[in-house]
N, C-alpha and C positions, 0 to 999 in steps of 0.2 A: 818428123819422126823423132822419136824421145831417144831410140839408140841407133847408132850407128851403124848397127847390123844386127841381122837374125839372130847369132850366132852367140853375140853377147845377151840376147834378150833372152834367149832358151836357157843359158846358165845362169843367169838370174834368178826367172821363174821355176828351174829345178833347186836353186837353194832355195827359194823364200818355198816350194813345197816339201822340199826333205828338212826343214825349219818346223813348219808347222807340226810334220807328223810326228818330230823330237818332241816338243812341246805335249802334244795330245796322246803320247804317250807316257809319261814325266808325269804329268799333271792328272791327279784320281778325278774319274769321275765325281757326279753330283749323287750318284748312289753310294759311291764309296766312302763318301766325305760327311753324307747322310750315317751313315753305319757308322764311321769313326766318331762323330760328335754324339750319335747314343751311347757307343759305348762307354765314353766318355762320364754323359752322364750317368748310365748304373755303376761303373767305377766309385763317380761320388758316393751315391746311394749306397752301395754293398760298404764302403769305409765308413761311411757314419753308422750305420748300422753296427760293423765292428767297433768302433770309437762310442756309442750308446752305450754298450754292456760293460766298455772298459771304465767309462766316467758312469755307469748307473743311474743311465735316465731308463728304465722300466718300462714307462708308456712309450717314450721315441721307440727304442727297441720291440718293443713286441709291435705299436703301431706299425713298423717297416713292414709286416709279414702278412697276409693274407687271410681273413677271415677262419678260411678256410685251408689252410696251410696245414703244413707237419714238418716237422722238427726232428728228425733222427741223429743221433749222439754215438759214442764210440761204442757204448754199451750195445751189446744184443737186446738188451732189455729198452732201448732208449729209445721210445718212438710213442710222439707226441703228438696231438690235434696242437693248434693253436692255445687252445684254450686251456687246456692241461701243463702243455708248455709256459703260460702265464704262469700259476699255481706254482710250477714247479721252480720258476726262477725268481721267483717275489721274495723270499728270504735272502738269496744272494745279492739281491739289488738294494733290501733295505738294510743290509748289513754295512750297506757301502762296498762291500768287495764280490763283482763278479768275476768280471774273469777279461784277459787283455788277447786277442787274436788280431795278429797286426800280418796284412796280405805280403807276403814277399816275394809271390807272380800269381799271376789270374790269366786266363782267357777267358775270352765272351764271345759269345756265338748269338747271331739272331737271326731269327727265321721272318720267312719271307713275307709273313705278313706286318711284322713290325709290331708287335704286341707282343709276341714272345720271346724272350733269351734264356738259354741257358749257358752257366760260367762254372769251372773249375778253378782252383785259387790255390797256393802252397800258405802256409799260413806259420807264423811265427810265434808259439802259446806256450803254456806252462808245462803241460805237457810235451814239449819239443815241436817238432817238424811235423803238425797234421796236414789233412787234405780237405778243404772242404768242398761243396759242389752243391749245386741247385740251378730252381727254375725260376725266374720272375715274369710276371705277366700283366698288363696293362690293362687295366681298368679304370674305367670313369678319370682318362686321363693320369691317373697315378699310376706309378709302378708299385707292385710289392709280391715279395719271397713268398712263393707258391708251396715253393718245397728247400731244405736245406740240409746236406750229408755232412756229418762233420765224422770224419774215420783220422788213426793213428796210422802213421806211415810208419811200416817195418821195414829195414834194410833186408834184402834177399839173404845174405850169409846168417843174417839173425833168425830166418825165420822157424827151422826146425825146432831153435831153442824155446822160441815164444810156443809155437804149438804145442809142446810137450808139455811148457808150463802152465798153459791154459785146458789141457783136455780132458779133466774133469770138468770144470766147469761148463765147457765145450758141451760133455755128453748130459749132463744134468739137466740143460736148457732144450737140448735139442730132447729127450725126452719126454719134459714137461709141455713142449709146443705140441706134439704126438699126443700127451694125453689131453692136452685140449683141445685139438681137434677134434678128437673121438667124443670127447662129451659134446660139443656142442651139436 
């Protein structure tokens, strides 16, 4: 007999089991570890994408986005197909100066089938403190920005003042959206 007694061999095999379930709790699953190493990668992906616009590679940046994407900007006015979106940042890129949006916290979220994430991001721009947010989705083994929100974050104590100084403009737009409903 390898022990001496019963007695030592039961608290033995109750440590080497209260050992293991330490361990196998401590230690992330192969899903979890699966989920961290993606996020990982769109991590990368969404900062080069940031870092394209700031060094003004054009084709990398727009390439990152989805055929089929859209682009919405702080403006109410700002909402872009893909391809418009090109159009509309092709002067900024050839000028040499877009624009620098460096992530200073992101979450990422992905669903359960593994093809799609969505991430929210605080962002550090020219305009101060924005928000951005989207969706990225897998295809033909690539990832690319489905949809992208880029909004101005107001502090709550600011905000009546911002309201006031926006609402004309405010009521002007939301007028014009009215009348173009009615026509079409």
């Amino acid at each position: 007999m390898l022990y001496g007694n019963r007695t030592h061999m039961r608290k033995d095999l109750f440590f080497v089991c209260l050992l293991t379930a330490l361990v196998a709790m401590v230690r992330p699953s192969h899903a979890q570890q699966n989920a961290d190493s993606l996020r990982s990668r769109l991590t990368i992906i969404l900062d080069k994408w940031h870092r394209d616009a700031s060094e003004c590679k054009h084709e990398d940046y727009i390439g990152a986005m989805s055929p089929n994407g859209v682009f919405i900007g702080t403006d109410a006015t700002e909402y872009w197909t893909i391809a418009e979106f090109r159009v509309w940042t092709k002067p900024y890129f050839d000028r040499g100066k877009a624009w620098t949006f460096k992530a200073i916290h992101r979450n990422i979220y992905i669903g359960k089938d593994g093809t799609t994430a969505w991430f929210d991001e605080l962002l550090n721009t020219h305009m101060g403190v924005c928000r951005g947010s989207g969706v990225l989705q897998k295809r033909d083994g690539l990832w690319k920005i489905e949809q992208y929100v880029l909004s101005s974050t107001i502090p709550n104590d600011q905000m009546k003042t911002i309201t006031r100084n926006k609402a004309k403009t405010d009521s002007l737009f939301i007028l014009k959206i009215k009348i173009d409903s009615i026509v079409k």
